[in-house]
C-alpha positions in Angstrom: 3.0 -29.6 11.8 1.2 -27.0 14.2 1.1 -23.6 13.6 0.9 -20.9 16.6 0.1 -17.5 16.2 2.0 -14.9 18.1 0.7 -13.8 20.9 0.3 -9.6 22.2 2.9 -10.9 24.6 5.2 -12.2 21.9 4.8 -9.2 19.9 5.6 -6.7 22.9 8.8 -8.5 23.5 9.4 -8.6 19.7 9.1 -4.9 20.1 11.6 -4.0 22.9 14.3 -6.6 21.3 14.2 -4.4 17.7 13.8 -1.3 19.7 17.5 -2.8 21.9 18.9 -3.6 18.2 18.9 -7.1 17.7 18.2 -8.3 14.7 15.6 -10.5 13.2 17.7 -13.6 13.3 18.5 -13.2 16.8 15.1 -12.5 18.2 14.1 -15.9 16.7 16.9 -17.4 18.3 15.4 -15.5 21.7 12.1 -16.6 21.3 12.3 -19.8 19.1 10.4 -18.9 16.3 11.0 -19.5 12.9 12.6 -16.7 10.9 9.9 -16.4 8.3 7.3 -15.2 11.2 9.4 -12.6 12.4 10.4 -11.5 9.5 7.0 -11.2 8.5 5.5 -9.4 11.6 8.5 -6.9 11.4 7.1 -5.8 7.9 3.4 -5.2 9.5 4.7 -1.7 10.8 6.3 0.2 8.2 8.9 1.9 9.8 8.9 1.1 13.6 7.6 -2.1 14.9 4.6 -1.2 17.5 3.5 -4.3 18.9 -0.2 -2.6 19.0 -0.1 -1.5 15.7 0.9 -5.0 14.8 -2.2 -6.4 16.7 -4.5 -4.0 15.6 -3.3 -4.9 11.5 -4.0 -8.4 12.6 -7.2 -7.6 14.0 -8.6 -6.0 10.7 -7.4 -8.4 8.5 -8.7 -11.7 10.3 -12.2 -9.7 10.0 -11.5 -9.4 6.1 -11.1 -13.2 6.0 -13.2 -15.8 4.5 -15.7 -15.5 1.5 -17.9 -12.4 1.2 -21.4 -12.8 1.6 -23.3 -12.3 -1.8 -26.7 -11.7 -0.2 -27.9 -8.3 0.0 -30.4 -6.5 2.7 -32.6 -7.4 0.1 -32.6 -10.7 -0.7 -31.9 -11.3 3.0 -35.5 -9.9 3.7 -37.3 -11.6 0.3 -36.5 -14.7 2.5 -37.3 -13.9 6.0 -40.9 -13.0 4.4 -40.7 -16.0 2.4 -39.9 -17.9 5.9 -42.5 -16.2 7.8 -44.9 -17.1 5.6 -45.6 -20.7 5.9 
């Protein structure tokens, strides 16, 4: 199974289909996604969708992704010296 992420694109027209009423069902019917994804981009925005709001939530999440780095400035320059030693 592939997975696609919406695009700004997607989420504009996302955003003028709520804003014209349609419901969440029906804007997956529009755009063939599956209900779960709209669903869940709807709930980004807490009372109206914004489609740049949405990206910008996306945006800052991504960059909270993946496992934090446990090396401080510290230890990051014990081994640059270390390295520029030899």
């Amino acid at each position: 199974m592939s997975y696609k992420h919406l695009t700004l694109n997607d989420k504009n027209k996302i955003e003028v289909l709520k804003l014209e009423g349609y419901s969440s069902r029906r804007i997956t019917k529009i755009l063939g996604f599956h209900h779960s994804t709209i669903s869940r981009e709807l709930k980004r925005c807490n009372n109206i969708y914004s489609a740049s709001e949405a990206n910008k939530d996306r945006s800052i999440k991504s960059l909270r992704k993946g496992r934090n780095c446990k090396a401080t400035e510290t230890i990051k320059n014990i081994i640059l010296n270390k390295l520029n030693c030899k």
